[in-house]
VEXNU-857219 format. One record per residue (C-alpha): residue in one letter; x, y, z. Coordinates in steps of 0.5 Angstrom, whole numbers, plus 500, padded with zeros to 3 digits. Layout:
BEGIN
AXYZ/...
This chain:
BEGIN
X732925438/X734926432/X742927431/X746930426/X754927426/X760929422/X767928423/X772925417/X779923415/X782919420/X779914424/X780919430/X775922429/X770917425/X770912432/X770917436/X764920434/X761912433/X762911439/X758917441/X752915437/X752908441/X751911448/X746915445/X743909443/X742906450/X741913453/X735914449/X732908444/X729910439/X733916436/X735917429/X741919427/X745921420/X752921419/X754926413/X762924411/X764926404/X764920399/X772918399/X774919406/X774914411/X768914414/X765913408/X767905409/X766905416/X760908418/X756904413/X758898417/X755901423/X748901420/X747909420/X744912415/X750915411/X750922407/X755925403/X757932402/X763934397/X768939401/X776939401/X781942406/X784949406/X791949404/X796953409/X799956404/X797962399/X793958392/X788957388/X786952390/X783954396/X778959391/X775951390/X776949397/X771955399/X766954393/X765947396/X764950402/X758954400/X756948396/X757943402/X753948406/X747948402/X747941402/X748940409/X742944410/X737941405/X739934409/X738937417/X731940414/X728933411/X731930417/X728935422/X735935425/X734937433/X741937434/X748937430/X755934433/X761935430/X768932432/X773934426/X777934420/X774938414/X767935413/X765937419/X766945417/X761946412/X755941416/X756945423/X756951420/X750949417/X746947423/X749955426/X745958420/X738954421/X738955429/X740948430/X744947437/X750944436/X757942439/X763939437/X768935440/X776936439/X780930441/X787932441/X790937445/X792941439/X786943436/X785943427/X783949424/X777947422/X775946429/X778953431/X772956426/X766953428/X767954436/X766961434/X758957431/X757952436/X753953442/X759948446/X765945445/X767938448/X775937449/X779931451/X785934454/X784940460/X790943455/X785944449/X781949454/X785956452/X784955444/X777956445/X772961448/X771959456/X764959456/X763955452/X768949453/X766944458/X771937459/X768931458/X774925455/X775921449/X767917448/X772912445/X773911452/X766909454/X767904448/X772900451/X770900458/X764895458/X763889459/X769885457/X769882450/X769876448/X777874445/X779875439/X786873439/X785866436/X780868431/X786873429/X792867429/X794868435/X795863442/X790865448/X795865453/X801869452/X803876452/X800880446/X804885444/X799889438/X804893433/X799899429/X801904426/X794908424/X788907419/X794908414/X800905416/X806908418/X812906415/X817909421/X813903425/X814899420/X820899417/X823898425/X818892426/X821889420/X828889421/X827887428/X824880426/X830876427/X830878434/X823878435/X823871433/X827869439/X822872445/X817870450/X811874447/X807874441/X806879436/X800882432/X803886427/X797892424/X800894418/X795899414/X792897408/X798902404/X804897406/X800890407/X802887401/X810889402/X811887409/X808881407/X814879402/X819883408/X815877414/X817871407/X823873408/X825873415/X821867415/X815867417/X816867425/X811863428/X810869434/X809874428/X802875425/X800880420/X793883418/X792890414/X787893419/X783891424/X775893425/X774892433/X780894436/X778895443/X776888443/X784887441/X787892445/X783889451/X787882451/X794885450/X799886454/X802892450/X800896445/X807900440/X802906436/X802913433/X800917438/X793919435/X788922440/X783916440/X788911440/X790915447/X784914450/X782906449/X789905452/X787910457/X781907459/X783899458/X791901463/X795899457/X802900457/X805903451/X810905447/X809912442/X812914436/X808921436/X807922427/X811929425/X806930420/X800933423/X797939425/X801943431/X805937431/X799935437/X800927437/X807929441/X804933445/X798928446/X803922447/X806926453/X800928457/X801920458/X809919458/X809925464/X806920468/X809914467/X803911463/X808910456/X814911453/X815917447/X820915441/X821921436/X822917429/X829919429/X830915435/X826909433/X830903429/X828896431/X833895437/X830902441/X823897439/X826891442/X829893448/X823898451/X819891449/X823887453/X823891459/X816894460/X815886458/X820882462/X818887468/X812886472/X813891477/X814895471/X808893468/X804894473/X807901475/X804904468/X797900468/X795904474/X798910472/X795909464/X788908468/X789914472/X788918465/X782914463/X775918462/X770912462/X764916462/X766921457/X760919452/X754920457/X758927460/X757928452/X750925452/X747928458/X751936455/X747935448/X741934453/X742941457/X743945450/X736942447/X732945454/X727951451/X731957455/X728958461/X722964461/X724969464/X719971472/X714978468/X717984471/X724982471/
């Protein structure tokens, strides 16, 4: 099987899509895959590291707003077509995958030109526009979230989950706390505020350090690349807290998240369904800059069934974090409570439903009995 993936901007939809590649991996050895991502985006770093073949393509994101710019966005998206195609005809693409942001436009759109099945993958409960174009092209959409569903034409959805779900869900990793600073038999409370950071998570972590000092847990602060230096001089001057430790990214999550004890995040899509698929209780802080303000309605599909608790950012300072910490943490009834209703939410087999709905498309169609 050869396999065309797309999906760039944020890790939401780079590590979904790489999580499907895996699967795909151990369903069918031997497949060939490319990645097509633009030369500056996310994946641009991280597909790389998964030893996948890499392409590039050049193609920016249309404004909502009425500019000229968006005359040079659709003039990249022809160019970026004509190169996705150029790509799927040398490689002999026999299926293309797409799972979000704007890369993926042009390259789906291209397999639709060239009669190669393809089908995208929508990981939040609101779509992104670029998503809403191709599902007119694609021959299925793959949603995450049951609510998704009506954005898109019925008889071409199907509801698999997250495949980031399937990652995490194997056999359990080997622990990486010690090797990350961090003591093996406490409780662990993760701190992240996306592939970029955010500096509301940020800010209130801070401020909370001379309280946090002061507890029972440890905590593993992801800052994102854009504050690390920062809060670095902020942590200094708290004096460092021997419970506190502070990385700007972390590249296996998963392997994280699956020894943590509490996870205080965004409310990204992916994020959403590794902590679903491990039962990890958290606390959600939806960002209000994205798109139909999703990350607030993804956070809610847990908080609604007691899997999480929601923050606005106006809400959130440090003693919100610490007390919402402080009873999920000190409470063990509590915490059980929201494991199992986090497990509830959990799509563990999303990346072969995934898989298995690639198989069916690529199926010649069925002739039809003479006389019919």
């Amino acid at each position: 099987m050869k396999v065309v993936v797309t999906g760039g901007g944020t890790g939401g939809h780079i590590y979904p899509a790489l999580a499907l590649v895996k699967e795909i991996q151990r369903l069918e050895p031997g497949s060939e895959f490319i990645y097509i991502g633009t030369e500056n985006g996310l994946e641009s770093d991280i597909v790389p590291r998964s030893g996948i073949r890499f392409e590039t393509i050049n193609i920016s994101g249309f404004q909502r707003k009425l500019t000229w710019k968006n005359i040079r966005t659709i003039w990249r998206f022809w160019r970026g077509t004509a190169r996705a195609k150029q790509i799927m005809k040398g490689f002999g693409a026999d299926i293309v995958i797409g799972t979000g942001g704007y890369v993926a436009g042009p390259v789906v759109f291209a397999a639709s030109k060239l009669d190669i099945p393809s089908l995208i993958h929508e990981q939040n409960s609101v779509p992104g526009l670029t998503n809403k174009f191709l599902s007119r092209y694609v021959d299925k959409v793959a949603v995450s979230f049951e609510d998704s569903a009506a954005y898109f034409p019925a008889e071409k959805v199907r509801y698999t989950g997250n495949p980031r779900a399937s990652e995490v869900t194997g056999e359990r990793p080997r622990s990486p706390l010690q090797g990350l600073g961090l003591e093996e038999n406490k409780k662990t409370v993760v701190v992240v505020g996306g592939s970029r950071g955010a500096r509301p998570i940020n800010e209130a972590f801070l401020d909370s350090l001379p309280e946090a000092a002061n507890r029972n847990w440890q905590y593993l602060y992801v800052t994102g690349s854009a504050h690390y230096d920062k809060v670095i001089e902020e942590v200094e001057r708290a004096g460092n807290p021997g419970n506190v430790v502070i990385h700007p990214f972390i590249h296996n999550m998963p392997a994280v998240l699956s020894y943590a004890d509490l996870l205080i995040s965004r409310a990204g899509a992916t994020t959403l369904a590794e902590i679903t698929a491990l039962g990890l209780p958290s606390i959600l802080i939806p960002s209000p800059y994205v798109t139909n303000n999703h990350q607030e309605k993804n956070a809610k599909s847990l908080s609604s069934r007691g899997a999480a608790v929601v923050r606005t950012e106006n809400e959130w300072n440090a003693e919100v974090l610490l007390q919402d910490s402080d009873r999920i943490l000190s409470d063990d009834a509590k915490w059980q409570k929201m494991h199992e209703a986090a497990l509830t939410l959990a799509a563990p087999g999303a990346a072969e439903k995934i898989f298995r709905l690639m198989e069916d498309m690529m199926k010649p169609p069925r002739l039809e009995e003479e006389g019919k």
